[in-house]
C-alpha positions as CSV (number, residue, x, y, z in Angstrom):
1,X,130.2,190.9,35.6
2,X,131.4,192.2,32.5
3,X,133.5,194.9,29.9
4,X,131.3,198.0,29.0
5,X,133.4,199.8,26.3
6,X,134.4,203.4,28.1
7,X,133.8,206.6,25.8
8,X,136.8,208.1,24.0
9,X,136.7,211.3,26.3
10,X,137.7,208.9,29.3
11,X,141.4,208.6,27.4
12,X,143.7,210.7,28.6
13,X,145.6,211.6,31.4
14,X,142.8,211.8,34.2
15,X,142.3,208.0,34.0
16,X,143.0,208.2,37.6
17,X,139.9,210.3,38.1
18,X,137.8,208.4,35.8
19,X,137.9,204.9,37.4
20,X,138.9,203.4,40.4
21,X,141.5,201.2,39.2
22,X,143.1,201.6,35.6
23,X,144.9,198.6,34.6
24,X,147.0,198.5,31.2
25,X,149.8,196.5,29.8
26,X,153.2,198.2,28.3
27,X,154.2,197.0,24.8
28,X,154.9,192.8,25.2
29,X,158.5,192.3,23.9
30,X,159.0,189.4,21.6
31,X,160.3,187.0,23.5
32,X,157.4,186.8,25.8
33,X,154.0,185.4,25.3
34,X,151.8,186.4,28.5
35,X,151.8,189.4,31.0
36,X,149.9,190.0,33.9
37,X,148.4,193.3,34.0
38,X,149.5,196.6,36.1
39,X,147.1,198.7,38.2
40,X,148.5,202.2,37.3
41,X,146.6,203.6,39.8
42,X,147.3,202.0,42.7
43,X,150.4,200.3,41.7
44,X,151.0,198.7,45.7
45,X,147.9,197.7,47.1
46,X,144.2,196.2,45.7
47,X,145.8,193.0,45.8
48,X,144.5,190.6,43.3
49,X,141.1,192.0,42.8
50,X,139.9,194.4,40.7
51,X,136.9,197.0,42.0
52,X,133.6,197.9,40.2
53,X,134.3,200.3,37.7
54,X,137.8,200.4,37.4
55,X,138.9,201.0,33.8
56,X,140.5,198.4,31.5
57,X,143.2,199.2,28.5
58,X,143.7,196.7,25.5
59,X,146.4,198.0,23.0
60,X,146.6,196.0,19.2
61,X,148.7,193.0,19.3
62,X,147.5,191.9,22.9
63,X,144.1,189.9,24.4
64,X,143.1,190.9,27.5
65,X,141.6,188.0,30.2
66,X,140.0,188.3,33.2
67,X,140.6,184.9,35.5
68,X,138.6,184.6,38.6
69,X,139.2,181.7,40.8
70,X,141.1,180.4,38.5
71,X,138.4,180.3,35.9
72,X,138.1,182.7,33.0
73,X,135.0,184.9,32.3
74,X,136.2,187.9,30.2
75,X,138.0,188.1,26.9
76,X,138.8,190.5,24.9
77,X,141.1,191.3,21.8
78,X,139.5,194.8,20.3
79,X,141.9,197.7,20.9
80,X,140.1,200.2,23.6
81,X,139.2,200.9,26.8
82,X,137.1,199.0,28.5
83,X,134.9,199.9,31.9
84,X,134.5,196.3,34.7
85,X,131.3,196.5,35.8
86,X,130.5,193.4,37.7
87,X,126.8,193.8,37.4
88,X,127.0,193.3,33.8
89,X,126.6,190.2,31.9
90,X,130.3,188.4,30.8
91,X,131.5,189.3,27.6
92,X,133.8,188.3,24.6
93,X,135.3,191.3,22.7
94,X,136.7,188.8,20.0
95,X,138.8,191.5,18.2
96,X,140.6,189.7,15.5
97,X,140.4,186.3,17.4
98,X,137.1,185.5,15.4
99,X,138.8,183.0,13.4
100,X,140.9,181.2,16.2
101,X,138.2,181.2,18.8
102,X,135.9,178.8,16.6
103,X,135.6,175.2,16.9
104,X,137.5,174.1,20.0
105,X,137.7,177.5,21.6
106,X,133.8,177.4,21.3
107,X,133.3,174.0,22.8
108,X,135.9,175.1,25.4
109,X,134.1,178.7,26.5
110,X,130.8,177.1,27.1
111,X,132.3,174.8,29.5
112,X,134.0,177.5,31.5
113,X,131.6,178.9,34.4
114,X,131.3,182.4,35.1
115,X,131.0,183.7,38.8
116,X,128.6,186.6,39.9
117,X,130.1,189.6,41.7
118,X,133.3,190.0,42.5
119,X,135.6,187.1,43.9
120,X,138.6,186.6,46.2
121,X,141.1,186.4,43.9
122,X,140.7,188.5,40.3
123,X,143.5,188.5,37.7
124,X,143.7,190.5,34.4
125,X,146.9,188.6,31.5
126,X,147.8,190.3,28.4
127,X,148.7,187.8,25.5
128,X,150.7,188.3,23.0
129,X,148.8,187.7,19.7
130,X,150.9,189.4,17.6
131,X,153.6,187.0,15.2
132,X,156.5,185.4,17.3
133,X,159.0,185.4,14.8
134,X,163.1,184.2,14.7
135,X,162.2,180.9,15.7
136,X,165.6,179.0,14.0
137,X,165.5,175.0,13.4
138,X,167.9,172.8,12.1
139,X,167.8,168.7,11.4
140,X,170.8,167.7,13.5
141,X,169.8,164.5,11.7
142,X,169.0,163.7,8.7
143,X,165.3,163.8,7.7
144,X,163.9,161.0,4.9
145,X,162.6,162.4,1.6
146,X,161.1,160.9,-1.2
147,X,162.5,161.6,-4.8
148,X,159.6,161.3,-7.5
149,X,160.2,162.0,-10.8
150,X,157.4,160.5,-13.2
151,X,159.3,161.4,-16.3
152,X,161.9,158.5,-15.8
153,X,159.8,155.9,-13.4
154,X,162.6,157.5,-10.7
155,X,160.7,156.4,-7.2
156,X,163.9,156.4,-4.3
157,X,164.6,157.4,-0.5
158,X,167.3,159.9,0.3
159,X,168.2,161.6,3.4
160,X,168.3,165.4,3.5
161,X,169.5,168.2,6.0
162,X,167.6,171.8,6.0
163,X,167.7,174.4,8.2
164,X,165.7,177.8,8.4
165,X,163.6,179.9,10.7
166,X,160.0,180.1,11.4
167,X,156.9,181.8,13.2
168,X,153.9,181.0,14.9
169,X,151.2,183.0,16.6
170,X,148.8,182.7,19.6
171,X,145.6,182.0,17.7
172,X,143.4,181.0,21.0
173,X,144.5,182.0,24.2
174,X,141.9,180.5,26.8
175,X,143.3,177.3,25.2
176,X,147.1,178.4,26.0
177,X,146.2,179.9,29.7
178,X,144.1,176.4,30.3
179,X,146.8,174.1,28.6
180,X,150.1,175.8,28.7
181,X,150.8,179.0,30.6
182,X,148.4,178.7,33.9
183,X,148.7,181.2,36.7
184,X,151.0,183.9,35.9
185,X,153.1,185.1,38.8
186,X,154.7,188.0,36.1
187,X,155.3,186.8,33.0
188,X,155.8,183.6,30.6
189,X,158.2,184.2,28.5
190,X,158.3,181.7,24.6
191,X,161.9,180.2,26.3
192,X,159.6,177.8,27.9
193,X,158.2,176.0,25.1
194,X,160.4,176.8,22.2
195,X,162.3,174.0,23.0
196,X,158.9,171.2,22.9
197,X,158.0,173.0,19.4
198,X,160.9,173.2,17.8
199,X,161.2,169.1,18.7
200,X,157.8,168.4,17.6
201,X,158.3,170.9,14.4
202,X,160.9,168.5,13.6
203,X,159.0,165.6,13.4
204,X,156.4,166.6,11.8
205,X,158.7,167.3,8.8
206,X,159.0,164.4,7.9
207,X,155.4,163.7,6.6
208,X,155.4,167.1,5.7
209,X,158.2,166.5,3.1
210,X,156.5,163.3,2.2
211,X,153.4,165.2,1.0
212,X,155.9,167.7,-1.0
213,X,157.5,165.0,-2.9
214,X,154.2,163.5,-3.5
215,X,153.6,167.0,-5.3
216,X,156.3,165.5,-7.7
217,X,158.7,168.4,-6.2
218,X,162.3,167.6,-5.8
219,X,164.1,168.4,-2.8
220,X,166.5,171.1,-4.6
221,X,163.0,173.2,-5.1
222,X,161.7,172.9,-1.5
223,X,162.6,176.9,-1.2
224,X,160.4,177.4,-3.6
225,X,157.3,175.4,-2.3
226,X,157.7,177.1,1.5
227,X,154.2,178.0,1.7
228,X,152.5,173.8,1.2
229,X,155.1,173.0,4.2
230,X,153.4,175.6,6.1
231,X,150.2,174.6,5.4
232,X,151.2,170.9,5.7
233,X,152.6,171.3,9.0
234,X,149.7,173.1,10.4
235,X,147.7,170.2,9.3
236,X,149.9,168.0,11.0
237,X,150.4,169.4,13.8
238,X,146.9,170.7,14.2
239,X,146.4,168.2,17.2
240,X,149.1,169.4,19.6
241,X,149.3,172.7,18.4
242,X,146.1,174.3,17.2
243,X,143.2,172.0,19.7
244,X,145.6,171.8,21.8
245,X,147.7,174.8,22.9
246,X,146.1,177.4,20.6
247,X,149.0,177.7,18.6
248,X,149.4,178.0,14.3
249,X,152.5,178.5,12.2
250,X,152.4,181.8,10.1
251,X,155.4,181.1,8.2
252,X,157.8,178.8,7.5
253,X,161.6,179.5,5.6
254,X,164.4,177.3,4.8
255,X,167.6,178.3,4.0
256,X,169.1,175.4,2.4
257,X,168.4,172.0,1.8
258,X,171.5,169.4,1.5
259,X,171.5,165.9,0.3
260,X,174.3,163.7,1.0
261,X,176.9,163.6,-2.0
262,X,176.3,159.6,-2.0
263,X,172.4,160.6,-2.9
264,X,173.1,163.4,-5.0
265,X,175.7,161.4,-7.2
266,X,172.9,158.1,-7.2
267,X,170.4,160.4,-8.4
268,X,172.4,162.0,-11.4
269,X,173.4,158.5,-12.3
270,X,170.2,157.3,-12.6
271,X,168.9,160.4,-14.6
272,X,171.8,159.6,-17.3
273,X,170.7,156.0,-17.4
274,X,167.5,157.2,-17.9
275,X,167.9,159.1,-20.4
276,X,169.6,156.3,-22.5
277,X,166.8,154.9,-22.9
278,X,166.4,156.9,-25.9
279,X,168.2,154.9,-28.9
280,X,169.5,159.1,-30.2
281,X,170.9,159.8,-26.8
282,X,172.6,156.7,-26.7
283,X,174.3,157.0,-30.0
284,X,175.7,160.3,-29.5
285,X,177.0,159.2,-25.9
286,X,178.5,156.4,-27.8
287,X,180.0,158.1,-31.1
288,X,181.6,160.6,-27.7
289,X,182.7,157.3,-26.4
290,X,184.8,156.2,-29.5
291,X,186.0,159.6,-30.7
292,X,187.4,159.7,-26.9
293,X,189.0,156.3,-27.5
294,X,190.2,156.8,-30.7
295,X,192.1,159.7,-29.2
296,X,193.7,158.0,-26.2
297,X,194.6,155.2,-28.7
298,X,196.4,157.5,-31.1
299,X,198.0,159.1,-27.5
300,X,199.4,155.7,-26.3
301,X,202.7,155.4,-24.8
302,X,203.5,152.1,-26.4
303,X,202.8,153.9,-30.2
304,X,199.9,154.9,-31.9
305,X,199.4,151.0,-33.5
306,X,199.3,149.8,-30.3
307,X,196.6,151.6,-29.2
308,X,194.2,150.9,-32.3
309,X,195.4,147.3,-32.2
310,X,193.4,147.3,-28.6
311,X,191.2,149.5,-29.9
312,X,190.2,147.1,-32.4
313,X,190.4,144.0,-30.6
314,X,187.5,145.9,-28.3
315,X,185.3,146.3,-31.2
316,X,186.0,142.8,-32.4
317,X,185.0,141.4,-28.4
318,X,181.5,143.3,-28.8
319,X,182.8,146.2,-26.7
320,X,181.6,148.6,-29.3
321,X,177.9,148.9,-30.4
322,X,176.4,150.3,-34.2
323,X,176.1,153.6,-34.2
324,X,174.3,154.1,-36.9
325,X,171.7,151.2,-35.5
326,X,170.8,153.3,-32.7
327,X,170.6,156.6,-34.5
328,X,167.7,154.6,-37.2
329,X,166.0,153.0,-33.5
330,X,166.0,156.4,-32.4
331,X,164.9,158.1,-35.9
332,X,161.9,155.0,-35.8
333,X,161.2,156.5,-32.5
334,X,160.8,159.8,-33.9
335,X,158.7,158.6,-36.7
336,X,156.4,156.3,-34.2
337,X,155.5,159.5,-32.2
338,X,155.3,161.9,-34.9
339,X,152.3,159.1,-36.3
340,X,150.7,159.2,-32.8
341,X,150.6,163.1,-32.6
342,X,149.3,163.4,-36.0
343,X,146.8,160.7,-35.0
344,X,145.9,162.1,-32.0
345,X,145.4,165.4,-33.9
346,X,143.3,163.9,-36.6
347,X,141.3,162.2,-33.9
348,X,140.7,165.4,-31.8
349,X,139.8,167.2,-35.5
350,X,136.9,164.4,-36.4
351,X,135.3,165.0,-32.7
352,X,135.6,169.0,-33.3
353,X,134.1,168.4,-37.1
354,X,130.5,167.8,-37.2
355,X,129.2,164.4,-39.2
356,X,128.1,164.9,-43.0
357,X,124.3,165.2,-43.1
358,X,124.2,166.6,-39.5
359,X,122.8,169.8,-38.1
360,X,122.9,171.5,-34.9
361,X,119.0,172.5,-33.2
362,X,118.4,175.6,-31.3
363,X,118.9,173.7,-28.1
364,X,122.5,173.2,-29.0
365,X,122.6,169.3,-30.0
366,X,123.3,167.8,-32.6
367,X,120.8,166.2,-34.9
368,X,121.1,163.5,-37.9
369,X,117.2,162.8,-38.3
370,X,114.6,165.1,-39.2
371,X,113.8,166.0,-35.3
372,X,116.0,166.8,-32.9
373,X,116.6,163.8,-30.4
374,X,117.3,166.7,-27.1
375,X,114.3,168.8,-27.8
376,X,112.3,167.0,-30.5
377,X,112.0,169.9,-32.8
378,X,112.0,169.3,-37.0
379,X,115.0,170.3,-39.2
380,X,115.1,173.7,-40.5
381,X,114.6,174.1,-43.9
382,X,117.5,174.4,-45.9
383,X,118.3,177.6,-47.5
384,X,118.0,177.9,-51.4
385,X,121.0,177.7,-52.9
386,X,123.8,174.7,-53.6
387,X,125.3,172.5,-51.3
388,X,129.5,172.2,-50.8
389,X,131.2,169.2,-50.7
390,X,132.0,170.5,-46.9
391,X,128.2,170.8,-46.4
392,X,127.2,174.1,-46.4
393,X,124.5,175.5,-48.4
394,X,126.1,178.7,-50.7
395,X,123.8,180.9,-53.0
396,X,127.2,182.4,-54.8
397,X,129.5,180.9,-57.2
398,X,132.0,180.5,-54.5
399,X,131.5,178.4,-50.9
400,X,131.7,180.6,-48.3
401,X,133.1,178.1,-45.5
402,X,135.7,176.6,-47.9
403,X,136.1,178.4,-51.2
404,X,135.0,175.9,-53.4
405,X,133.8,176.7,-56.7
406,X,130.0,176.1,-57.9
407,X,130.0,173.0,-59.3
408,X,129.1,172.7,-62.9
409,X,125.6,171.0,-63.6
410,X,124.8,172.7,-60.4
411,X,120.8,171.4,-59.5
412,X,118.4,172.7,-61.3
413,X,115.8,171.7,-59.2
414,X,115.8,171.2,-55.4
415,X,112.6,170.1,-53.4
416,X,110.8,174.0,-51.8
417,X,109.9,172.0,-49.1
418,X,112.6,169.5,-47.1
419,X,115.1,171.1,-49.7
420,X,115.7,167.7,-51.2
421,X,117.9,167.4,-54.5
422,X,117.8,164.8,-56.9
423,X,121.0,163.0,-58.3
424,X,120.1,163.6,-61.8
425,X,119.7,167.8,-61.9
426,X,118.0,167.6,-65.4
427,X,115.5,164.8,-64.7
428,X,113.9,165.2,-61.6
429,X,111.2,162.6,-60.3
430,X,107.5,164.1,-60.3
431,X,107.6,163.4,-56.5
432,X,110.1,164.2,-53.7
433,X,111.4,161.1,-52.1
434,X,111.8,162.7,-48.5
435,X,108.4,164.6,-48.2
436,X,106.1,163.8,-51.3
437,X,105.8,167.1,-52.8
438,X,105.3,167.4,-55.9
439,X,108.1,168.9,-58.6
440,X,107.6,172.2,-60.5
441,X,108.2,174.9,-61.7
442,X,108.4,176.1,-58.1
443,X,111.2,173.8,-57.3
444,X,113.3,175.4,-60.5
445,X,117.0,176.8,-58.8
């Protein structure tokens, strides 16, 4: 048995003329997941078997399959109309199911068994492959997330609330007929396994958050970052969802996220701590501190002596610290990293400059020798000309990497062969140290 795809000119309204039995599904509604099909032509009788011939419609959002005996052997999710002949060979009109029908779906269809003509008992279910969406959530507890934040060694577990909505689609449905759904009388509709996912969406959160905040994201920003829970959760619930029911989560939105105000008011007093660890931060805190003091003392009841005597007798306990200590830590600190960056930058500089005496081969390495130690081929020759204190070799008065002007007492002779030039410009040796050739008037610059 199998589908044979009909010609377009068997559309229309003489279906009843064209096959035997036409069978079709109406638009699925949301809130239901499978249908079993409708003979339009013979709406009372047939029973639950469908004749040689008859004619089969699959509209976009839906998969059409064909259970016999309780077993399936057709499939199809490509929009058309299809022709049941049961002489054919069983096939798989995959549709936009190409994806979903891999991996366990595979290992799954080649254990199924197909029957040869028609059976006792023949049933055609529509499934609804299109996005179930308005699926709302909410942690009627609180769920544990982890607050990173690397910039002040801030490492701590707090308890969150979110709520939101999200979707899932129907990405393999011999898995959800085999695992979930079954035999059909009408139709299944999601109110009878919305309840088991949203409970096992729910606890899968929790590592889902973990990974999140491991992402060094804090939970104030988990709106933003609604696409790695998605992805997260599919991961985690890839088991019970995905090899399981056939089942993936399209999307996933949270409306808010609410820490407790014990957390929240922990967290912002460890940031401030934090970030008086820095001797400038904490000397304007404190010079804040004493102008407000100063202030209540001059405000006190018991007269405006009063209140410095107090005042002073706090600074005199050690309840006041140097000011101007902590600004000179802090302008130290200032100093110490200015040094590093400048040191980093110096270092990164002499990697990027090339060494004195070194030159770059053909190959693209660099060379200090005479040969190249990549490719072994010798050192150019050097152009005629002078050679820069940055090392390159100019022929005007001017270098043309740097600007430098020609030095005076420029060499008068340089060797024509390595391009050697002696120390002394006016009294050359009568042999070149590097190669042996001899000086003349050749070598004259």
């Amino acid at each position: 048995m199998g589908l044979i795809k009909a010609a377009v000119s068997a559309i229309g309204s003489t279906v009843s003329d064209q096959w035997k039995d036409y069978f079709y599904c109406d638009a699925i509604d949301a809130d239901v997941l499978v249908v079993k099909g409708k003979n339009k032509t013979n709406p009372g009788g047939g029973g639950n078997i469908i004749t040689n011939g008859s004619g089969i419609a699959v509209a976009d959002g839906q998969c059409m399959m064909i259970v016999e005996q309780g077993q399936i052997v057709e499939l199809c999710a490509e929009p058309g109309v299809f022709t049941y002949d049961s002489t054919a060979s069983p096939s798989i009109f995959t549709g936009d199911l190409k994806e979903g029908l891999k991996g366990a779906a595979k290992d799954a269809w080649e254990r199924f068994k197909f029957g040869g003509a028609a059976g006792r008992d023949q049933r055609i279910y529509y499934f609804n492959t299109k996005e179930i969406m308005g699926n709302k959530y909410g942690t009627a507890n609180p769920v544990p997330f982890r607050v990173v934040d690397r910039n002040i060694g801030l490492d701590i577990d707090i308890s969150i609330r979110c709520n939101g909505e999200y979707s899932y689609k129907i990405v393999n449905p011999m898995l959800f007929y085999t695992n979930v759904c079954g035999n059909v009388d009408d139709q299944y509709p999601r109110t009878e396994i919305d309840s088991m996912l949203k409970s096992e969406l729910l606890t899968a959160l929790q590592p889902a958050f973990a990974r999140i905040s491991e992402m060094g994201v804090r939970y104030s920003a988990i709106p933003g970052h609604t696409t790695e829970i998605a992805e997260a959760l599919n991961d985690i619930l890839s088991a019970k969802w995905a090899e399981l029911r056939g089942l993936q989560i399209v999307s996933f939105g949270v409306n808010s996220v609410k820490a407790s105000e014990e957390d929240e008011q922990m967290i912002k007093d460890l940031q401030k701590s934090a970030v008086m660890r820095d001797p400038s931060m904490a000397a304007a805190a404190l010079v804040g501190a004493q102008a407000d003091a100063m202030k209540a003392a001059a405000a006190n009841e018991s007269g405006a002596m009063m209140g410095f005597m107090g005042l002073g007798m706090a600074n005199q306990a050690g309840g006041a610290m140097n000011t101007q200590n902590l600004f000179a830590m802090g302008q130290q600190n200032q100093q110490a990293a200015m040094q590093q960056q400048q040191a980093q930058a110096s270092m990164q500089q002499a990697q990027a400059t090339p060494a004195p005496n070194t030159w770059q081969c053909q190959c693209g390495a660099q060379a200090a020798g005479k040969f190249c130690p990549e490719c072994g081929s010798p050192k150019p020759a050097p152009a005629e000309g002078w050679t820069c204190g940055c090392g390159a070799v100019n022929r005007g008065k001017f270098c043309a990497e740097c600007g430098a002007k020609k030095p005076e007492g420029a060499p008068l002779y340089q060797c024509d062969k390595c391009g050697w030039q002696p120390d002394d410009p006016q009294n050359p040796p009568k042999f070149c140290p590097e190669c042996g050739d001899i000086f003349d008037d050749n070598d004259k610059k």
